[in-house]
N, C-alpha and C positions, 0 to 999 in steps of 0.2 A: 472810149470807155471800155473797159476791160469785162469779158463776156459772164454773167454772176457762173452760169452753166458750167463752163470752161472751169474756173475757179473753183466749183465743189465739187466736178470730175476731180479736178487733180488732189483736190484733199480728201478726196474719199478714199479710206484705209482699203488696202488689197483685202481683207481677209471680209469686208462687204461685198465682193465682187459677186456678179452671177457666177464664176469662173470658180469660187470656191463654193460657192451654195452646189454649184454641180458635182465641186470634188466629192465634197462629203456626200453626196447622194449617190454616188458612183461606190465610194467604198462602204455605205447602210445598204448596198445591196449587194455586194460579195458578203458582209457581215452573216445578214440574215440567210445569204442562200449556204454557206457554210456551218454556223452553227446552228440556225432557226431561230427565233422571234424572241423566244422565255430568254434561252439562254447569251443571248444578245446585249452588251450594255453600249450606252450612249460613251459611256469611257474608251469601251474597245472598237466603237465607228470612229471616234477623234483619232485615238491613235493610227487606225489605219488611213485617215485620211493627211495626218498631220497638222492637227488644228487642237485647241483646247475643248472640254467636253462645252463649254460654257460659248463659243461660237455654233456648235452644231446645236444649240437650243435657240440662241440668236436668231439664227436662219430658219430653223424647222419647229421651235418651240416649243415642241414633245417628241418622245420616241413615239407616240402614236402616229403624231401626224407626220413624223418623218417615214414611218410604212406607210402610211396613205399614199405618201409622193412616192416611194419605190412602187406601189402598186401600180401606180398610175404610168411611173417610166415604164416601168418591167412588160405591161403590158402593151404601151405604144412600141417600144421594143421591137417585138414579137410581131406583132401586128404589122408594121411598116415591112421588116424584115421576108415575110412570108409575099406581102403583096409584092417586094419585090423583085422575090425569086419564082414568081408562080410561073412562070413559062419558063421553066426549067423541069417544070414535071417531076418524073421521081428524083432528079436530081435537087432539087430543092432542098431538102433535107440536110444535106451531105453541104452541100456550099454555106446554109444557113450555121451549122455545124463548123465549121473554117473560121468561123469568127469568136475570140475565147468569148467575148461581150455576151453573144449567144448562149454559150455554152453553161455562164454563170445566171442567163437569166431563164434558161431551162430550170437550175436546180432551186431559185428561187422558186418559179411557177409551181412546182412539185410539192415545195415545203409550204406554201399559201393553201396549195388546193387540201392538203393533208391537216392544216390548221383549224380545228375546229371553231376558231373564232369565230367572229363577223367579216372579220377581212379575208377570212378562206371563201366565207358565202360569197360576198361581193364580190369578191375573185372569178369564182364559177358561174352568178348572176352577170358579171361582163362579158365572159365569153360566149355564154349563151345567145346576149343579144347581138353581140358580133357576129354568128354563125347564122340567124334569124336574120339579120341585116343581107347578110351573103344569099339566105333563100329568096328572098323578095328582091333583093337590086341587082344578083350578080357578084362575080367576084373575079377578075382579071381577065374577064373575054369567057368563063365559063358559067353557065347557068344551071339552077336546079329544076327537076320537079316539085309542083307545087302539091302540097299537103293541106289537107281542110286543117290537120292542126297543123298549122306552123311552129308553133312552141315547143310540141313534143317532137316533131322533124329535126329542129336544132340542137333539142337538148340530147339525143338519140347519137348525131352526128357529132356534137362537143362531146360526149362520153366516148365514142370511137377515136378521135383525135387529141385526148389527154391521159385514156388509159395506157399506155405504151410509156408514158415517163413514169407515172404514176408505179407503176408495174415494172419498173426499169431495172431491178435487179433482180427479179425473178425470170423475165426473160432473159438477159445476159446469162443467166445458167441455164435455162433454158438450150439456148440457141448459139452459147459458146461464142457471146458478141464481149469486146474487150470495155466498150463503154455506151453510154445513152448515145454517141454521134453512130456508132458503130449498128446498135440496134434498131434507130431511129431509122435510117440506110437500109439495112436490111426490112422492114417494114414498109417501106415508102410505096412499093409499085404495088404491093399485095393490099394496100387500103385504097391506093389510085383505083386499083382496078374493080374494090368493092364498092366504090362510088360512081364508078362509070356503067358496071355490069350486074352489080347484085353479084347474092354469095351461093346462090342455086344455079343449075344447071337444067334442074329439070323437077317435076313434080308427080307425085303418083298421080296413074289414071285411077278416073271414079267412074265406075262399070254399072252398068244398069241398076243392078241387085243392091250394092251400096246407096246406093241415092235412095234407093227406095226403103232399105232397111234403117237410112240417117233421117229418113222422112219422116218415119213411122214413131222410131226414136223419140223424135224431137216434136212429136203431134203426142200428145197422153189421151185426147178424145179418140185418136182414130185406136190405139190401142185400147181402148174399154169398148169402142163400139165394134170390135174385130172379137173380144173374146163373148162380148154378149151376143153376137151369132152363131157361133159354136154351139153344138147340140149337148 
């Protein structure tokens, strides 16, 4: 008896394949990371994938929910990417960078976090809890200090760790970097080291007279009971 499985493998048309659901998702997100979301059609994802507009609805159903599924890659992306260069230190950046895959899903992230939408929020509310994740389990052999807010810890550290693309072309003039891999690189050990070290060095001394003058300040009873002795 001939296998039914075998039999609708083989007559299952190529362009149902996961293999094309992936193409086109691979070219919706150079689309979007190129020209942004508005100016974006399901026309010009087909064509750059080489499929009719009417397969990429097939497979993704909407442009909506075909940026939910770039969200979704773009951000496993990243995330896989980074945990797998983290014992590379500051060179992590730079290798991550090596990769164009990378490099298109940097300018994606840029244009998501910059989108006023829902799906920029979402975007920002993922990595939030990704960095929160990092403070409480751990993240590739290194650990955080714990914070009574956790929440604001992470969202402090995700603001450090996305303003630099976000910022990416005012740095590059800046700092006369030729692109995001460029400045990204140049950034990498001077955030390493604000994570390992803090950004002070050292803090003014508080001298007797200060303490006592910030006491008095901040007491309003001792200052009315200090001028109601006065003669």
């Amino acid at each position: 008896m001939r296998s039914t499985t075998s039999d609708s493998t083989s007559r299952r048309s190529p362009n149902s394949s996961p293999e094309t659901a992936q193409k086109i998702l691979s070219a919706a997100v150079g689309e979007f990371a190129e020209h942004g979301f508005t100016k974006t059609t399901v026309r010009g994802i087909a064509s750059a994938a080489g499929v009719s507009p009417g397969l990429v609805i097939h497979h993704f159903g909407s442009k909506e929910a075909l940026r939910t599924a770039c969200d979704d890659h773009v951000f496993e992306t990243i995330t896989e990417s980074k945990a797998q260069n983290a014992g590379y230190a500051t060179m992590a950046v730079q290798m991550m960078f090596d990769d164009p895959e990378m490099s298109t899903a940097v300018d994606y992230l840029v244009k998501s976090l910059l989108d006023p939408s829902e799906h920029g929020q979402r975007y920002f509310d993922h990595y939030v809890d990704l960095v929160e994740g990092y403070i409480v389990d751990g993240f590739a052999g290194y650990t955080f200090r714990q914070s009574e807010d956790t929440r604001g810890q992470a969202a402090t550290i995700a603001v450090m760790a996305l303003a630099p693309s976000i910022l990416d072309h005012r740095l590059r003039s800046n700092l006369g970097t030729a692109d995001v891999s460029a400045t990204m690189t140049r950034l990498a050990p001077h955030l390493l080291d604000l994570y390992l070290h803090g950004a002070l060095a050292s803090v003014p001394e508080q001298t007797a007279d200060s303490d006592s003058e910030s006491e008095t300040e901040s007491d309003p009873e001792s200052t009315t009971a200090a001028g109601a002795e006065e003669p």
